[in-house]
C-alpha positions in Angstrom: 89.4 69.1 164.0 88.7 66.2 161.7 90.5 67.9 159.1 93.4 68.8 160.7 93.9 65.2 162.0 92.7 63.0 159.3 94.3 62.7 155.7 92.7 61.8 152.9 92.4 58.0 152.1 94.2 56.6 149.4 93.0 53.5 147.9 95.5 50.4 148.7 96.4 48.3 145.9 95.2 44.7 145.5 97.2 42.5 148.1 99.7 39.5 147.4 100.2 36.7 149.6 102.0 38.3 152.8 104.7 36.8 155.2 104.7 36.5 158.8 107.4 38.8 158.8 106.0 41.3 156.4 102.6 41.2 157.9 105.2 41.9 161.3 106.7 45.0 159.8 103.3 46.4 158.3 101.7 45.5 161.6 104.6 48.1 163.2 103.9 50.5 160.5 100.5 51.1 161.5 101.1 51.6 165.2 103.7 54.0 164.3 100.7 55.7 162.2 98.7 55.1 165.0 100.8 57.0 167.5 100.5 60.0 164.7 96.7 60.4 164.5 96.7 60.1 168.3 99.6 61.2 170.3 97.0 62.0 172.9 95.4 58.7 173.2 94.7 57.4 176.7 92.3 55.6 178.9 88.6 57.5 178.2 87.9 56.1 181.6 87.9 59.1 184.4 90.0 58.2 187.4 92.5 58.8 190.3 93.9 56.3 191.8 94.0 52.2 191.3 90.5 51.5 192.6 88.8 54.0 191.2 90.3 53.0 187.7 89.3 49.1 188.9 85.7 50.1 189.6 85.4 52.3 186.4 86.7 49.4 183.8 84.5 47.0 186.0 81.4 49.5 185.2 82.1 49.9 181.7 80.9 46.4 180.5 77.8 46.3 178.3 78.0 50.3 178.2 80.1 53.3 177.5 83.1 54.8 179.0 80.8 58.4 178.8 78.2 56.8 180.8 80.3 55.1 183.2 82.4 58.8 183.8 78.7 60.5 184.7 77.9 57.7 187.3 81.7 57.3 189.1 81.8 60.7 190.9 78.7 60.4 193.0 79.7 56.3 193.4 83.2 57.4 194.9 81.5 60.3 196.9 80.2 57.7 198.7 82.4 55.0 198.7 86.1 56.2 198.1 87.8 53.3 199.3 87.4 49.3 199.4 86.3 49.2 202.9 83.7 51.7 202.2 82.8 49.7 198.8 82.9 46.3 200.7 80.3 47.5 204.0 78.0 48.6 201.1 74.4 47.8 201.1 73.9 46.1 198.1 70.2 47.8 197.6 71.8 51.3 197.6 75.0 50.7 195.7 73.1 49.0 193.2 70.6 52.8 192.6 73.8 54.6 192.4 75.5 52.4 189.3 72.2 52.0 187.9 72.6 54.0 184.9 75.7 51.3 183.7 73.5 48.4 183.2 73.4 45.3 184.2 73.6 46.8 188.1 73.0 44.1 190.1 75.6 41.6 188.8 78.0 44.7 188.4 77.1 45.6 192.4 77.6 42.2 193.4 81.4 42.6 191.6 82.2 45.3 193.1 81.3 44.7 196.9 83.0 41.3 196.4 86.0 42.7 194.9 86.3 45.4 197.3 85.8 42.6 200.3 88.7 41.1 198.6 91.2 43.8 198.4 90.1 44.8 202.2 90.6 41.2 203.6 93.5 39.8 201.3 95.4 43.2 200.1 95.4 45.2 203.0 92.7 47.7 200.9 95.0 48.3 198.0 94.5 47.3 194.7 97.2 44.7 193.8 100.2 45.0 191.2 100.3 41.7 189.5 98.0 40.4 186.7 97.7 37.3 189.0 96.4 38.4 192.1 94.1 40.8 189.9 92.4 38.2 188.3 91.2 36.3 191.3 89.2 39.3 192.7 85.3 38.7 191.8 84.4 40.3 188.0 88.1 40.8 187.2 89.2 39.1 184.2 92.8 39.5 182.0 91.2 42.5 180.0 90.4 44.5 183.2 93.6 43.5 185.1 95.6 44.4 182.0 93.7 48.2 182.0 94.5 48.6 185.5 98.6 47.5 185.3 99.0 49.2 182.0 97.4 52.4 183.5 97.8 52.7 187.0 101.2 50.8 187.8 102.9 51.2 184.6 102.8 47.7 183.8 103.2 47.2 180.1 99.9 45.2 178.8 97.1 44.6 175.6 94.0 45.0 176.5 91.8 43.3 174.3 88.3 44.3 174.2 85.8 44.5 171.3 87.6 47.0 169.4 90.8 45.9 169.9 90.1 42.4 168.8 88.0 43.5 165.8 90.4 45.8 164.6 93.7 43.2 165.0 91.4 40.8 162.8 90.7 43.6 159.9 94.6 44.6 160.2 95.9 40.5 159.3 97.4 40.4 162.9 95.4 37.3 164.2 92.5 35.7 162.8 91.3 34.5 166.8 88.4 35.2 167.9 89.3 34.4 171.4 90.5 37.6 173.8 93.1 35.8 175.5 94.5 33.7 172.1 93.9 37.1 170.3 96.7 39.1 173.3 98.7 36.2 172.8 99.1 36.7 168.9 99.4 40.6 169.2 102.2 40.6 172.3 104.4 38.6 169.4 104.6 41.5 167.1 104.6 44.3 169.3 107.5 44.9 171.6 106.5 44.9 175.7 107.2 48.5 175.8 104.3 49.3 172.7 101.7 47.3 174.4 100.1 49.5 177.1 99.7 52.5 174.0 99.0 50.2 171.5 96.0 49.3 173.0 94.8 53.2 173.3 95.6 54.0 169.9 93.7 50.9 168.4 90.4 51.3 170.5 90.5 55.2 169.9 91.0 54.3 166.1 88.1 51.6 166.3 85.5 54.2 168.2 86.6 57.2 165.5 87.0 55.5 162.2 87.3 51.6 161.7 84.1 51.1 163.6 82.1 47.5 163.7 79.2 48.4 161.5 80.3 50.6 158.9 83.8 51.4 159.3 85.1 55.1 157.5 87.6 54.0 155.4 87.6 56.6 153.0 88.4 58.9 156.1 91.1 56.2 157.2 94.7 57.7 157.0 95.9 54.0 157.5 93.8 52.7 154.6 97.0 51.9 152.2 97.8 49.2 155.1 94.8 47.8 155.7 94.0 44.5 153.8 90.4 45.3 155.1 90.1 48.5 153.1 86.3 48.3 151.4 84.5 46.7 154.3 83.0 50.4 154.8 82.5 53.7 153.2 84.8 54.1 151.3 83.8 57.4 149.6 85.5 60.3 151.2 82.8 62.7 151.4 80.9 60.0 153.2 83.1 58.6 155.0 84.2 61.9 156.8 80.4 61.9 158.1 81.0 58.8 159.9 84.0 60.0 162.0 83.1 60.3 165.7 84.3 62.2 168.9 86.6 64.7 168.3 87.5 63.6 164.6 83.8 64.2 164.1 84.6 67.7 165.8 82.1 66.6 168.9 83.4 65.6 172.5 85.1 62.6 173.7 83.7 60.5 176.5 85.6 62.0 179.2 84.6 65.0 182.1 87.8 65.8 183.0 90.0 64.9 179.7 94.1 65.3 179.8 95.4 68.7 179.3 96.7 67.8 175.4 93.4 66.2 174.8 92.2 68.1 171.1 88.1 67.8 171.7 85.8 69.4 174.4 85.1 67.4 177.8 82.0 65.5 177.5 79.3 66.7 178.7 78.5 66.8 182.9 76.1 64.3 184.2 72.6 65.4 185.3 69.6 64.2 187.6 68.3 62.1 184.7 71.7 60.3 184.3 70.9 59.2 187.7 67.7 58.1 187.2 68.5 55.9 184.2 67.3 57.5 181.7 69.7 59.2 178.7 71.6 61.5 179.7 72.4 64.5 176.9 75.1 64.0 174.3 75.5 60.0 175.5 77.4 59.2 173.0 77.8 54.9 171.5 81.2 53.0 172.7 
């Protein structure tokens, strides 16, 4: 698989000062490269419908998308909607999203949220970023997965990938996730925004990654004015690719149909009891 997919990196020459609007147009370039390497990018979060997608992306704070996909199916088993969700008994809900972390703030989120849609939505998960972003552990990154994925609403989502890899790319030099959407929504046309987002966070979990980024494996390494900040000897570098560039599965059970790698791998009892579960792979 990686071999297939990923092209050899050539070393970029040495940069000159850029434009705004040639930073704009080699910005473009990449997503169009992007959209290349991964034609099959999409959420890694396993859902099907709104508020399963809202509970998943609330969930995946602090821990990964694999994890969060072996805890959801027993968690919607018992609590498919909002009004089940919202009459939860905080004690209970809290064992069954154990294995995500952080369980007790995240419970608290989630029965407030659902008490939220059941009282103020009529139990369904709103359209709009603004009514999205008052429900209880729903920020603009969340809200933003949720539009972009369930309603068709274009939108970036900026988590940690996203923002580290605009940074290494010259698109923004924020730190801030809202100042750091801002600065990427005026290079990107609306309609880009929703995939855009996909294709940089699969690219930061395969190959530009935080700690030692594969650069000599990066096909987009002639663009990047961060080229060097990792491996950059081939060889090497093609040891650090992960998921299905690596040739290992991705992070979801039940993957789309083009998806290239295997499913990851079914939860067992020890997901549930918080302990690793096999093949857990990092975000």
């Amino acid at each position: 698989m990686a071999e297939s997919k990923v092209r050899k990196a050539a070393a970029p020459e040495p940069r000159k000062p850029e434009s705004h609007l040639a930073m704009v147009r080699r910005a473009r370039r990449i997503n169009r490269e992007l959209a290349e390497l991964y034609p099959y990018a999409h959420p890694e979060l396993d859902f099907d419908n709104p508020f399963e997608l809202l509970v998943a992306t609330v969930l995946s704070a602090q821990t990964t998308d694999l994890r969060v996909n072996q805890t959801t199916p027993a968690l919607f088993a018992k609590y498919p909607t909002p009004e089940d969700m919202a009459a939860a008994n905080p004690e209970e809900l809290e064992e069954v999203i154990r294995p995500t972390g952080f369980f007790r703030n995240k419970a608290k989120s989630l029965i407030g949220l659902s008490v939220a849609l059941r009282d103020e939505f009529g139990g369904e998960v709103p359209g709009r970023l603004a009514d999205l972003v008052t429900l209880p552990g729903v920020g603009r990154k969340t809200a933003n997965v949720v539009l972009g994925n369930a309603f068709g609403v274009p939108g970036i989502t900026v988590d940690t990938h996203f923002g580290r890899l605009a940074r290494r790319f010259g698109w923004t030099a924020e730190e801030d996730p809202v100042k750091v959407e801002a600065a990427v929504a005026e290079i990107f046309p609306k309609s880009e925004w929703t995939m855009l987002s996909h294709r940089v966070v699969f690219h930061g979990r395969r190959i530009c990654h935080s700690r030692k980024p594969a650069c000599g494996a990066c096909p987009i390494a002639p663009l990047c004015p961060s080229y060097g900040e990792g491996e950059t000897d081939p060889e090497k570098a093609a040891k650090l690719l992960k998921y299905e560039m690596g040739g290992r599965p991705g992070q979801r059970l039940r993957p789309p149909a083009d998806f290239p790698g295997e499913a990851a791998a079914r939860a067992d009892a020890a997901a549930h009891q918080g302990r690793p579960a096999d093949r857990a792979v990092e975000a």
